[in-house]
C-alpha positions in Angstrom: 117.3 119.0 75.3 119.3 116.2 74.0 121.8 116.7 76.6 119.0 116.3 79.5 118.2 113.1 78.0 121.3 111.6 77.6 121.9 112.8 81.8 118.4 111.1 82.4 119.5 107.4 80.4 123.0 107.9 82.5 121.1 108.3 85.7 118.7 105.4 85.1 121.3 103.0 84.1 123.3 103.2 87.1 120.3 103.3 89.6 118.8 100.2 87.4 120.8 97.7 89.1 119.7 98.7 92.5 116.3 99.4 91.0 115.7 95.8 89.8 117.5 94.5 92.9 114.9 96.2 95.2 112.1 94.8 93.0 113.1 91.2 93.4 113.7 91.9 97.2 109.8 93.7 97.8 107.8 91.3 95.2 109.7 88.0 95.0 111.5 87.7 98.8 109.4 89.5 101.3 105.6 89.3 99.7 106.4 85.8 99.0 107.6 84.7 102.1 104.1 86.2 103.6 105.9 89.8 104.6 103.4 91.8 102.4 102.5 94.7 105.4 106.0 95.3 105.6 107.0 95.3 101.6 103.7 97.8 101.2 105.7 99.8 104.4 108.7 100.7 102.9 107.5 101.1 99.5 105.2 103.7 100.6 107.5 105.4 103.2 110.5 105.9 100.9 107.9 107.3 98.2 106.0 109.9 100.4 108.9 110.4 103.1 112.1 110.5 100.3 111.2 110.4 96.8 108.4 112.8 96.4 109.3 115.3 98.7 113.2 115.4 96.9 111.2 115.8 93.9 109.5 118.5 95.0 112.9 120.7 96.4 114.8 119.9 93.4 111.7 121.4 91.0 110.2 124.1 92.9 112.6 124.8 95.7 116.3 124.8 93.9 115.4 125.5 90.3 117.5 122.9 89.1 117.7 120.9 85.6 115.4 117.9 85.1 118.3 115.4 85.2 119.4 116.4 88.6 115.4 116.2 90.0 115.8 112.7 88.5 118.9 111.9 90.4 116.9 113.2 93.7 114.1 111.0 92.9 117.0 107.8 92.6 117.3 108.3 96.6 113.9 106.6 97.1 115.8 103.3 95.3 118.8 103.6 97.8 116.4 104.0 101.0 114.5 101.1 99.8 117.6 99.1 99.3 118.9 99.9 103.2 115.4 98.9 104.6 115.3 96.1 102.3 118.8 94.3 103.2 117.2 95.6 106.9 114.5 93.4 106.7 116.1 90.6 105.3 119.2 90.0 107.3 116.5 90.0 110.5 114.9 87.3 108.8 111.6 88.8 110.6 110.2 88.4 106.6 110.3 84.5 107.2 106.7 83.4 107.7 104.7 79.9 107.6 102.3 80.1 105.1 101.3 76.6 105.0 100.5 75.7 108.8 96.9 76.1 108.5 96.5 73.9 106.0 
């Protein structure tokens, strides 16, 4: 039990970089430069389309240990990341918010 722990901190603190990366990517950079439709997009794709259904295989599917469903579940943070830098290098996020006032 201990052991699973000590997997599950080992796990989080290397996705956390990419974790808090991604965060200041969806919130900061593409809601505040107006690019909320898409932010909500691939936040909700990479849950439903990669996180969950990982999840699910690791649990119920391959039987395997609770620190290795977590590392599934850290493949949502990597897809979010590779649509993220996506998004912005197309600068498509760029909007003018100000040009009806």
């Amino acid at each position: 039990m201990v052991i699973d722990a000590y997997q599950i901190m080992k796990i989080n603190s290397l996705i956390m970089p990419v974790r808090v990366f991604n965060i200041v990517l969806i919130v900061g950079v593409l809601r505040g430069g107006g690019d909320a439709n898409h932010a909500f997009a691939i936040e909700a794709f990479t849950m439903w389309f990669m996180g969950v259904p990982a999840a699910f295989a690791g649990a119920l599917l391959f039987k395997l240990p609770i620190y290795w469903v977590v590392a599934l579940t850290t493949l949502e943070e990597i897809g979010k990341f590779i649509l993220c830098m996506y998004r912005l290098v197309s600068d498509k996020w760029i909007n003018n918010l100000v040009k009806n006032f």
